[in-house]
C-alpha positions as CSV (number, residue, x, y, z in Angstrom):
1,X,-79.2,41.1,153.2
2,X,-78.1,44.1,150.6
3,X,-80.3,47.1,151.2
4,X,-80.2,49.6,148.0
5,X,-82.0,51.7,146.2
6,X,-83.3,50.1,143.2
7,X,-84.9,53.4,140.6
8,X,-89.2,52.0,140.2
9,X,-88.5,51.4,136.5
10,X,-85.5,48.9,136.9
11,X,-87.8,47.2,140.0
12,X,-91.1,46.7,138.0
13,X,-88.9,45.9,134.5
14,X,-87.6,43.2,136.2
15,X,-89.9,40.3,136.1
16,X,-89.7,40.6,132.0
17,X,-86.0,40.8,132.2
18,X,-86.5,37.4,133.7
19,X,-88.5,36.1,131.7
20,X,-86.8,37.6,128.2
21,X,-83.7,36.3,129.1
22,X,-84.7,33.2,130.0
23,X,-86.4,32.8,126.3
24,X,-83.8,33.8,124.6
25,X,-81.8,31.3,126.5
26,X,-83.8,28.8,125.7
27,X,-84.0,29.7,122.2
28,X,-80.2,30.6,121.4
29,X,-78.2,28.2,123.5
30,X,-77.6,24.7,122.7
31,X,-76.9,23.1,125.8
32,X,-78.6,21.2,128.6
33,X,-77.5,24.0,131.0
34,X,-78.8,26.8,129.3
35,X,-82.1,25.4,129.0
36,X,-82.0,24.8,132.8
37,X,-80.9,28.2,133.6
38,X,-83.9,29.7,130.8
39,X,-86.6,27.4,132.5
40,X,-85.4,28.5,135.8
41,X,-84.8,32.4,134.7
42,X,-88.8,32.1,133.1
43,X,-89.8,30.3,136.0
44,X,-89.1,33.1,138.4
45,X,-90.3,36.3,136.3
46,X,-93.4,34.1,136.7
47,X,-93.4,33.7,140.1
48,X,-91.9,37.6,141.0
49,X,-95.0,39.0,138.9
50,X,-97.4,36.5,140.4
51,X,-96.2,37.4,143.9
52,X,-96.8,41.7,142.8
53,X,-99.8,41.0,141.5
54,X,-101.3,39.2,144.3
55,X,-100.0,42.0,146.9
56,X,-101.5,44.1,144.5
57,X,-104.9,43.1,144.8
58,X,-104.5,42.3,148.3
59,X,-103.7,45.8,149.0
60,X,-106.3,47.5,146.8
61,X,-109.2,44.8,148.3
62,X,-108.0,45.4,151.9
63,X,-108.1,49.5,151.6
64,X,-104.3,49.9,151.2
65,X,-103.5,48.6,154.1
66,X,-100.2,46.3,154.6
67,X,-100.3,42.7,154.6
68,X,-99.2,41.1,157.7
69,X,-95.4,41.0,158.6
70,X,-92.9,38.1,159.3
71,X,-91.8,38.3,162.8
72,X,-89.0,39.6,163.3
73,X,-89.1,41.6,159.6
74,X,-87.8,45.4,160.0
75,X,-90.1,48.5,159.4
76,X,-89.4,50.1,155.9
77,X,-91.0,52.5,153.7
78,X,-89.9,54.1,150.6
């Protein structure tokens, strides 16, 4: 998978870019396709700031501390 540095206002802009471009999608284009690509563009700003939001919360309930990781996931921090 690409590793990069993403600057914190591009990575917590993004779930709104998502979702603003899938609206205008939906309400500019004129084909069956484009209204796919806006549900499905909508569909996953709402599911990327649902997923922050929840580790959010999970963090600030459990004291900061990290939620479990996958097996096999590699050590990070930023």
């Amino acid at each position: 998978m690409l590793n990069f540095y993403k600057p914190h206002w591009f990575y917590e802009a993004l779930p709104y870019v998502y979702v603003g471009s899938g609206l205008v999608s939906l309400a500019v284009l004129d084909h069956l396709l484009s209204a796919f690509s806006g549900l499905m563009l909508v569909t996953a700003g709402l599911v990327v700031g649902k997923l922050r939001y929840d580790h959010r919360h999970w963090q600030r309930d459990k004291g900061g501390r990290s939620p479990p990781r996958r097996k096999g996931a590699k050590n990070r921090r930023n």
